[in-house]
Each structure stands twice: as C-alpha cells, then as structure tokens.
GUTORBA-571292 format. One record per residue (C-alpha): x, y, z; residue in one letter. Coordinates in steps of 0.25 Angstrom, whole numbers. Example, Ala and Ser with C-alpha at 12.3 -4.5 7.8 and 13.67 -1.06 7.14 Angstrom:
2
REC    xx    yy    zz pagu
REC    49   -18    31    A
REC    55    -4    29    S
This chain:
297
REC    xx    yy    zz pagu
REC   -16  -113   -42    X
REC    -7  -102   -48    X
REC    -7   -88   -38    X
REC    -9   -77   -46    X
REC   -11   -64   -44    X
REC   -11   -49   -52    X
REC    -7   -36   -47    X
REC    -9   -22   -52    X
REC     0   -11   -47    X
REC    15   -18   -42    X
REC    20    -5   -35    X
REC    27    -5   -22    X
REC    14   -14   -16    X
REC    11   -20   -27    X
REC    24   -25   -31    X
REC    26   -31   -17    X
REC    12   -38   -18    X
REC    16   -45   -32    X
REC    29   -48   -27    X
REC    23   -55   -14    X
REC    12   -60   -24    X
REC    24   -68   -30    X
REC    32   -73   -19    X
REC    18   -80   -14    X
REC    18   -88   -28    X
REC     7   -79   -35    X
REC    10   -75   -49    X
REC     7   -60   -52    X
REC     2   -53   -62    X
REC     6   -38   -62    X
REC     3   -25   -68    X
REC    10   -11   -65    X
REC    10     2   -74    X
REC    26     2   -69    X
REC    34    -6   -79    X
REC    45    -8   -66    X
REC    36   -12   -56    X
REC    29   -24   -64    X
REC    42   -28   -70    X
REC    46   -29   -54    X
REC    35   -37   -53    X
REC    39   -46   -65    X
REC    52   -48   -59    X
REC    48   -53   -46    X
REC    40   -62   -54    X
REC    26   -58   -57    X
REC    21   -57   -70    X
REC    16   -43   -78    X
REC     4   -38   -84    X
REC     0   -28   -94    X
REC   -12   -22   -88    X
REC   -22   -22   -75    X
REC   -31   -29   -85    X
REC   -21   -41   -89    X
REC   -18   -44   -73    X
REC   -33   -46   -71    X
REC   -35   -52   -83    X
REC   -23   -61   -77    X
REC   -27   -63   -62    X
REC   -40   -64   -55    X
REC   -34   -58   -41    X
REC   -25   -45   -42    X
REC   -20   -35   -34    X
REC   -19   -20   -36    X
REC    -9   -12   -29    X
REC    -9     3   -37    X
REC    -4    17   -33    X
REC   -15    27   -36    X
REC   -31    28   -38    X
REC   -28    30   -54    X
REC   -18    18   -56    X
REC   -30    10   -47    X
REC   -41    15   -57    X
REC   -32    13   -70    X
REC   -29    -3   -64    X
REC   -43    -6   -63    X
REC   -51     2   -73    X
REC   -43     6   -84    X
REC   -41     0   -97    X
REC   -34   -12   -95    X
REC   -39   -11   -79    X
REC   -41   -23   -71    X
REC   -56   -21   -74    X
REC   -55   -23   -88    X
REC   -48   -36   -87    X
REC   -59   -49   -90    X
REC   -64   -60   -81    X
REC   -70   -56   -66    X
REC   -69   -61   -53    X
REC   -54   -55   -54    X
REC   -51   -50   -38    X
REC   -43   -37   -38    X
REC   -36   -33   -25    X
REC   -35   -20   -24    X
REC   -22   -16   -13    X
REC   -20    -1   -18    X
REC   -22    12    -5    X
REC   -33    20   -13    X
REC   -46    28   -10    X
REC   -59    18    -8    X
REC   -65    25   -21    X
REC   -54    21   -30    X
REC   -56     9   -27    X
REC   -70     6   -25    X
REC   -70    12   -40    X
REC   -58     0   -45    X
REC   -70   -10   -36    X
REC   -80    -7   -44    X
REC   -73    -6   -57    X
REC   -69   -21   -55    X
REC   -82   -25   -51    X
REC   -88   -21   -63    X
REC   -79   -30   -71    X
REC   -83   -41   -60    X
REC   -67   -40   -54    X
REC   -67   -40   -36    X
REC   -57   -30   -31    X
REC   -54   -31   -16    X
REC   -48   -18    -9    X
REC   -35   -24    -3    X
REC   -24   -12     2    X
REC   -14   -15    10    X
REC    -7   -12    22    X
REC     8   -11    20    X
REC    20    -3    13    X
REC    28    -8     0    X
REC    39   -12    12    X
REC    27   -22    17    X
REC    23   -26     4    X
REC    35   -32     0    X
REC    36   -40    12    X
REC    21   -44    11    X
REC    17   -36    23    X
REC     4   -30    18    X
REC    -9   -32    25    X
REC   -20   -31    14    X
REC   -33   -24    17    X
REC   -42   -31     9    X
REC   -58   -28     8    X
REC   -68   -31    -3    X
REC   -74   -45    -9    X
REC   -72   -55     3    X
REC   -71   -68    -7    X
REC   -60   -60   -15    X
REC   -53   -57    -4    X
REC   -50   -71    -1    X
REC   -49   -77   -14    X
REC   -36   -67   -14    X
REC   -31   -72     0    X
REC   -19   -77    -7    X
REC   -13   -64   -14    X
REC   -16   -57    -2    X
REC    -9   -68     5    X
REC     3   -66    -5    X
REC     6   -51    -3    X
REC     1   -48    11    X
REC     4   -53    24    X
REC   -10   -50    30    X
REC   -25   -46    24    X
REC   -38   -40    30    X
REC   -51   -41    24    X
REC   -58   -31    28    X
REC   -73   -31    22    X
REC   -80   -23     9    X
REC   -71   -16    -1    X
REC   -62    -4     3    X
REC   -61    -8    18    X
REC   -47   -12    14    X
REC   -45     2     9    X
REC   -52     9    19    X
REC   -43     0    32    X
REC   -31     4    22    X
REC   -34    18    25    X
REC   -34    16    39    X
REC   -20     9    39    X
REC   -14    18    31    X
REC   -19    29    41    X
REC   -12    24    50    X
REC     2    20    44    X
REC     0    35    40    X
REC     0    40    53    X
REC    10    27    59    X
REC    21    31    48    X
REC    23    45    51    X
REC    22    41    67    X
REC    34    32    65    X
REC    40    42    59    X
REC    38    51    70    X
REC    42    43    81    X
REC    56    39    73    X
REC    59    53    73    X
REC    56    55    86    X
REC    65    44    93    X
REC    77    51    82    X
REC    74    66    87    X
REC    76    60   102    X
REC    90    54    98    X
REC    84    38    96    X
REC    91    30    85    X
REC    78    30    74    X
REC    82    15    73    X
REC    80    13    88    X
REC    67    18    90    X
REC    62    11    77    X
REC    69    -1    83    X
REC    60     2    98    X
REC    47     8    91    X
REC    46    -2    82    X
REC    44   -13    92    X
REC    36    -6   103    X
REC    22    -2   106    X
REC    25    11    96    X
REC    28     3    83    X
REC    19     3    71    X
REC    19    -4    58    X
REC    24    10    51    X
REC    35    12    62    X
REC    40    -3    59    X
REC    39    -1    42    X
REC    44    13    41    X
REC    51    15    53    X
REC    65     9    49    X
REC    65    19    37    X
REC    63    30    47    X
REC    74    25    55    X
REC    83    26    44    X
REC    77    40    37    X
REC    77    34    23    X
REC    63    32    15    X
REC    67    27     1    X
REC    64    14     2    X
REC    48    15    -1    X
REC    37     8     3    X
REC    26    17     3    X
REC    30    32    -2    X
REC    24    45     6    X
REC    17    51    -8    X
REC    10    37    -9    X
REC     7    37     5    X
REC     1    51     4    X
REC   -10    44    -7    X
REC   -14    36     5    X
REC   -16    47    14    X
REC   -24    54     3    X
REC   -33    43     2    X
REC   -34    40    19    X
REC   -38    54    21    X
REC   -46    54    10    X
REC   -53    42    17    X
REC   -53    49    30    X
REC   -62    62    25    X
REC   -72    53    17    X
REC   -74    48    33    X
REC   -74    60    40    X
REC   -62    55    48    X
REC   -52    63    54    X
REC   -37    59    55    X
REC   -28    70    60    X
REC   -17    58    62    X
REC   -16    54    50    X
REC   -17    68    41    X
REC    -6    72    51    X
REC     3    61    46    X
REC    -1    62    33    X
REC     7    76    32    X
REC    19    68    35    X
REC    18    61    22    X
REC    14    74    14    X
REC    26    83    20    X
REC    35    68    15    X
REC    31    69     2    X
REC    32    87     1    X
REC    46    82     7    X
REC    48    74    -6    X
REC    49    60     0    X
REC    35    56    -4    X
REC    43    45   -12    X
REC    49    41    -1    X
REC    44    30    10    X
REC    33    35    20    X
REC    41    34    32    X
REC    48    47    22    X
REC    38    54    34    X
REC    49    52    45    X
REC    57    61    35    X
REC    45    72    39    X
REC    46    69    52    X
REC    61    70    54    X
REC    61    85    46    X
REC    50    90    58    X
REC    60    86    68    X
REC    70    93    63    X
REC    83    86    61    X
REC    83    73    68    X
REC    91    62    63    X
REC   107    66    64    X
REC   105    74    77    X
C-alpha cells in the first residue's frame, strides 16, 4: 500500500519532517504560504498543493507544523481550511508550540466536520529535525494515534503517548522549561571555564561527557564554543513565543517559577541586543557582555 502523507507549514520543522517523510518511502503532499519553502519541498521530492483544503482533500493523515496562533487558525478554519475540505475520518497531527486554547479551538472546529486532531509537539531543534531526532508528544484519540505509528515512525526517532488531548502540549511545556533554563546554564558554565583561562573547546569536550552534561550543553554547546550563532535552529525572538505561552501556563496554575523567569531575561536582553534572529545559544553572547571581556584575555 502507497505511504502517503500531507503536511501544512514546511518551515524549518516542517521541512525536516517532509524531507524525513520522503527518505522513509512516503509520498508528501505539502502546503506553505512561502513560495521558497514548498518549492524546497518539491525539489527534495515531494509534491505541492494549492491550499490546506486540497492537502486534506488529498490525504487522510497530515501533519501541521505552523509558526503562530493566527497562521494555526487560518490552516484550519479559513476559507480553504482543512475544515472545509470533504470526506471525514481525516486524522490531523497537529506538531505546532501554542496555548491549549488555540488548540482546543482548531479540535473542535474539526470535530464538527467529523475530522480527528491529535496534539502531537515535539521535543527537538530544526538541527534534530533534520537528523530525525525528534521525540513527539503525542495525546488525544488513542486508535488515531496508532493508525499514525508510521508517519511518526518516518520523522521522529521516539514517541510518547500520553493520555486525553493537550497532555502533549501541557508535557511540551514542562520540556521546554527546562531547556529554557538548561541553555542559558550551559551558556554560563562555558563562560565560566573561559574567564578562568580553559580552552571553551576543553571544557565542552569534559562537561559534555560527565555527571554535568545536558542535552542543551551537548546541542548548543559547540556553537558557544566557537562564539558564532548564525547557523539557526531555533531563534531567540521565536523562542521568546514560547516563553510567553509557558508562563502564560504557569499563572493559569498558580505556579511559581523563579528559575525559569530569571532565565527567560536572557533571552529578552538577546533579542534588545539585536540577535533575536540569531540561534538561542545567541544567550552565551549575554552571558559573555556581563562578564566583561573574556575571550581574547
């Protein structure tokens, strides 16, 4: 049986996703309001459509991978949406970082139209993407979930299921905390080891395989090693969205998290700095300028 599959929004994540997608013998349908990016697609193989309508209308399983609430809302409920699209039972795995809200909005629009959505993000930069190293969260419909094993299986080395609808989102959250805080830690402790005279490539060589290593200090670290931030995977004004919608999560529970607003200034003072188009390990940059002068010394 032919593998295909469709995807809405082929950005940085998505792209990697459809390009994965092909390598794993699917054929992809695609769809991106950028001209370049689904002619990148095209070239790598994969074919183009008009319209969030014509890729559901030519899939039954599809992903979504989109940049904004707005673009998320426009995808599924404007006027050629993937709600509008004929025929039901057409699964929609929704990948995108957003507010619960948004979301549960997009779930209900498609239910009315008799279409499953499964709140899938994942874990994992546009670096990770490209080299399949995503862990998808996945929550929502459980038989959905499986009859999509193998397009999770095609662009993602691992997946979680993890119960009802936004739990994927909500243990997103929770993940990205943390590689908020990890990042601008790795950052610290590389400027550290240079301030005290270590060769930055030394002690990411050391850190990275000892008791003090994290996933963040492994991704981002050679960048910070090497002070230059222009080969993007995930940029500090996107980054910032996130924050916005973590600590947005946060306060609707009450929850305290002194950690992770103080590292989210990091990010802020990256982008006033005018790097927010630059990587997120860009925050080492921060780091460096309230040390004063350190490398060169």
């Amino acid at each position: 049986m032919e593998k295909v599959v469709g995807i809405v929004g082929v950005g940085i994540m998505g792209g990697a996703m459809a390009r994965n997608l092909l390598k794993d013998g699917f054929r992809v349908i695609a769809y991106d309001l950028s001209p370049a990016a689904l002619d990148a697609i095209v070239q790598a193989g994969g074919e183009a459509a008009g319209s969030p309508r014509e890729v559901a209308e030519r899939t039954r399983i599809m992903i979504v991978s989109l940049p904004s609430i707005a673009a998320l809302k426009s995808a599924v409920e404007g006027n050629d949406g993937l709600m509008t699209a004929g025929g039901e039972s057409q699964i929609v795995i929704e990948c995108s970082t957003m507010p619960l809200d948004a979301k549960q909005q997009a779930y209900e629009a498609l239910e009315k139209r008799g279409k499953i959505m499964l709140d899938c993000p994942v874990s994992g930069t546009g670096a990770q993407a490209a080299r399949k190293d995503l862990v998808v969260f996945a929550s929502g419909d459980e038989a959905a979930y499986k009859q999509c094993a193998d397009v999770f299986a095609g662009m993602s080395r691992a997946q979680k299921y993890l119960g009802v609808f936004g739990n994927g989102s909500r243990m997103k959250f929770v993940a990205n905390h943390l590689v908020t805080i990890h990042n601008v830690a790795a950052a610290e402790a590389i400027v550290l080891g240079i301030k005290a005279g270590l060769d930055p490539q030394m002690v990411y060589d050391v850190i990275s395989d000892s008791a003090g290593s994290s996933r963040m200090f492994q991704v981002r670290g050679p960048m910070m090693v090497k002070g230059r931030y222009d080969e993007v995977t995930a940029t500090s004004a996107t980054h910032l969205k996130d924050i916005s919608v973590i600590s947005q999560f946060a306060v609707d529970l009450s929850f305290p998290m002194p950690m992770f607003n103080l590292a989210s200034q990091y990010y802020h003072a990256a982008v006033g700095q005018g790097r927010g188009n630059q990587d997120t390990g860009a925050v080492c940059a921060v780091v460096e300028g309230l040390g004063g002068k350190v490398r060169g010394e």
